[in-house]
C-alpha positions in Angstrom: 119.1 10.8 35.7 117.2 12.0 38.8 116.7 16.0 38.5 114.3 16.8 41.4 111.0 15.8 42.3 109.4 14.3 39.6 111.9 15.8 36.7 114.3 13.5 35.2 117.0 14.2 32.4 116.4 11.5 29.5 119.8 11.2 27.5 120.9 9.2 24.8 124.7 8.8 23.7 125.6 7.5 20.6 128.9 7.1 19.1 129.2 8.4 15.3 131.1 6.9 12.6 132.6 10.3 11.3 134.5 8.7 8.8 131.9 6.9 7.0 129.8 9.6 4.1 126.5 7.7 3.5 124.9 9.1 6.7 127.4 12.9 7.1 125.8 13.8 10.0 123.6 12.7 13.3 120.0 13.5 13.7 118.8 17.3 15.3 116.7 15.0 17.3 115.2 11.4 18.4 112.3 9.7 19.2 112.3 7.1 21.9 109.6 5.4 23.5 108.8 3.9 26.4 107.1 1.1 27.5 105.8 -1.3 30.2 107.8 -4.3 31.1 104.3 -6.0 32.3 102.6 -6.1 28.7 104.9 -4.6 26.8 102.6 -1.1 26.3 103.8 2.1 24.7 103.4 4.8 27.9 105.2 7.7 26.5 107.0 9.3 23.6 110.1 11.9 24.2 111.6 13.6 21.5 115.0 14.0 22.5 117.5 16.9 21.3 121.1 17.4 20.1 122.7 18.7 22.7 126.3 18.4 21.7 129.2 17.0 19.1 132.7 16.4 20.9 135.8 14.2 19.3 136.4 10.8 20.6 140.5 11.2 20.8 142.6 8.4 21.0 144.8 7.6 23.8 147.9 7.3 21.6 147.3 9.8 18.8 150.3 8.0 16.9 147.8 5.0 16.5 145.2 7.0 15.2 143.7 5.9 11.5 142.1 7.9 9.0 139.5 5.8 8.7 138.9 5.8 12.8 137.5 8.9 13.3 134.4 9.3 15.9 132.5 11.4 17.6 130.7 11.7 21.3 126.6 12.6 20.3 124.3 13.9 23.1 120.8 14.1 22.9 118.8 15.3 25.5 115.1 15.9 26.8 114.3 16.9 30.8 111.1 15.4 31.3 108.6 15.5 34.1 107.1 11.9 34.7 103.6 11.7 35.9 103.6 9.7 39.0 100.4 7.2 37.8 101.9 6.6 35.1 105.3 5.0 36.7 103.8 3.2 39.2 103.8 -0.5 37.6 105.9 -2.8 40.2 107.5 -4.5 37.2 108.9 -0.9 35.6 109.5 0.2 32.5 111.9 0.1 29.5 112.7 2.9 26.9 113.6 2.3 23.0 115.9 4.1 20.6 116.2 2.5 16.8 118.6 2.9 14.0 119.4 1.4 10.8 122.3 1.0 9.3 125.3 -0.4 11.1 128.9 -0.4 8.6 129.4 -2.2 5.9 132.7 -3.4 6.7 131.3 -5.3 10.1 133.3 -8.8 9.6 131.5 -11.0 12.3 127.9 -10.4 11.3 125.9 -10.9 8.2 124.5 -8.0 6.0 125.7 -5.2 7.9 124.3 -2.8 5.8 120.7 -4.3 6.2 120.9 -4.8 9.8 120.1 -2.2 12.6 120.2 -1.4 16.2 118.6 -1.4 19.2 119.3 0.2 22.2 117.4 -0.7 25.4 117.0 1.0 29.1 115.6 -0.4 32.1 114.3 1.5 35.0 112.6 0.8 37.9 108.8 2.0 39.1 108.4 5.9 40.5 107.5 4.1 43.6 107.8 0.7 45.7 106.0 -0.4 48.4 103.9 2.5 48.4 107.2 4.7 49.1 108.3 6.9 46.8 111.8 5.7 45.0 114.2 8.0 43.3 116.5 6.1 41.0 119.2 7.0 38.1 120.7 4.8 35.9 124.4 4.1 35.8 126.2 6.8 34.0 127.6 5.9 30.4 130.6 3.3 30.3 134.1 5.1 28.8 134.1 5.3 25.0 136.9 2.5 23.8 139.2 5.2 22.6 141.9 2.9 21.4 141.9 -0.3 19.0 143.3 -3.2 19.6 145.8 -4.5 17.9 146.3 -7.7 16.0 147.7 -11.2 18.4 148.4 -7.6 20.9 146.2 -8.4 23.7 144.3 -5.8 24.8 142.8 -4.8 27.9 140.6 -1.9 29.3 138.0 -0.6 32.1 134.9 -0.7 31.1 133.0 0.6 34.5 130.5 2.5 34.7 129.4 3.9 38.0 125.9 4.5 39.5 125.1 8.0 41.4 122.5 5.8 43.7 125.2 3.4 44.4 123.8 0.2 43.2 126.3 -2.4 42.4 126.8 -3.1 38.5 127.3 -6.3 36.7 128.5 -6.8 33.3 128.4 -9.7 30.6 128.8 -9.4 26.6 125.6 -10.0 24.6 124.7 -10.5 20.9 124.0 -6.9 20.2 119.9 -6.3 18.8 119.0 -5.4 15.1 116.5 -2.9 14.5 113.1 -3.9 14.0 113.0 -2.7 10.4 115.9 -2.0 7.7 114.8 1.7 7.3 116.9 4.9 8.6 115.0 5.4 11.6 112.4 2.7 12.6 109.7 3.8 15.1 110.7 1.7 18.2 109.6 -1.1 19.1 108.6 -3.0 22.2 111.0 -5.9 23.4 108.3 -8.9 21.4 110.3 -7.0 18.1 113.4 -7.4 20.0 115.9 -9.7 18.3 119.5 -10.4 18.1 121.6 -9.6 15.0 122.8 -13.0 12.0 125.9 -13.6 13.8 128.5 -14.8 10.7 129.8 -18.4 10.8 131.9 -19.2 13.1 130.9 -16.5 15.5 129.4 -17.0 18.6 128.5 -14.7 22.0 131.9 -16.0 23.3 133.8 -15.3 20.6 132.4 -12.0 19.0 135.6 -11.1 18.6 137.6 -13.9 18.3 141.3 -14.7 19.0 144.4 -16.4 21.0 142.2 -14.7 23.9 138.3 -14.4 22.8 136.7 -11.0 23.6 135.4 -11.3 27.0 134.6 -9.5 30.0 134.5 -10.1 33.5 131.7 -9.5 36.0 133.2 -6.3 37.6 133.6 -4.5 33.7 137.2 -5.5 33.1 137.1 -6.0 29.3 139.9 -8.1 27.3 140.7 -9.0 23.9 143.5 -10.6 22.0 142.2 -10.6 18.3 143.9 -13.0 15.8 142.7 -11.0 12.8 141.9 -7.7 11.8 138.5 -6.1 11.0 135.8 -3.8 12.5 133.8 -6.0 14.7 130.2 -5.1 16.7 129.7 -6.3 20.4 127.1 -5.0 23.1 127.8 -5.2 26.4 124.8 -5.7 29.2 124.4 -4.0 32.5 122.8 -4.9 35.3 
């Protein structure tokens, strides 16, 4: 997110488990790197700080589950980004790992040795010689409801972008981490690879039912699941 002048806020939300006791608590930091999209070189490192804890609450607290319990993580770091450094037309990505996802994942393999990877795109500090002042979309809505079993469910996933770009949205086959250890050192996108999907599961059906998890190009986001589970889907924006 574009402070002023060269100063830009580097956040990083992630949604925690709180009901799961292997890993109590979130990190007091994290490390992400970033990297050029032209060769794939590390430019930077940012340490990035816990900001703040808040409770995801449930629409319908009547639904709520013991065993559904998570939490809204911020981690911060306002950085000032040297100009000749961001000034490769083709941009730049940054990288945050994790390992482990949930051992109770149905509709991928080994969940507990498979990871994550979270990717950001952003564009050059400067085009056409011009400088060009750019945020990224703010975070989509954390799903604060579950769906229900042959229930179909339906919600808004938008996000919205304070430069006013247009967004797109498709599902994808979420990443694994580049290592199974806690906190791998992250990696560029040649390390990048898609989690063991189990059988029978697919990109379109990550969450499969009467009506398939899906999404449509403008971030409306539906589901009508035939069985239950915890189930792991990414969603891409463009």
């Amino acid at each position: 997110v574009h402070v002023n002048g060269f100063i830009y806020d580097l956040n990083l939300i992630q949604y925690f488990d709180r009901a799961q006791t292997d890993n109590p608590n979130p990190e007091g930091a994290v490390t992400v790197v970033i990297y050029r999209n032209s060769d794939n070189q590390p430019v930077q490192t940012f340490i990035l700080s816990l900001v703040s804890e808040t409770p995801v609450n449930y629409t319908n607290n009547e639904c709520a589950l013991d065993e559904l319990i998570t939490s809204r993580v911020l981690f911060r770091n306002r950085a000032s980004l040297d100009p000749d450094m961001y000034s490769d037309p083709e941009g730049y990505y940054v990288v945050w790992e994790r390992c482990c996802r949930n051992a109770g994942i149905v509709n991928i393999i080994n969940p507990l040795g498979t990871g994550m990877t979270y990717v950001l795109d952003f564009p050059p500090l400067f085009k056409d010689g011009e400088r060009f002042i750019n945020s990224s979309p703010t975070l989509l809505p954390p799903l604060s409801d579950y769906a229900c079993v042959n229930q179909l469910y339906y919600t808004d996933f938008r996000g919205t972008d304070l430069d006013g770009d247009s967004l797109t949205y498709e599902i994808v086959v979420p990443l694994n981490s580049s290592a199974a250890v806690p906190v791998p050192a992250p990696s560029n996108r040649l390390s990048h690879f898609p989690v063991a999907l189990a059988d029978g599961i697919s990109r379109t059906n990550l969450i499969p039912g009467s009506r398939n998890l899906s999404i449509t190009n403008t971030g409306f986001l539906t589901v009508q699941p035939e069985n239950p589970g915890l189930y792991v889907f990414s969603v891409l924006v463009k």
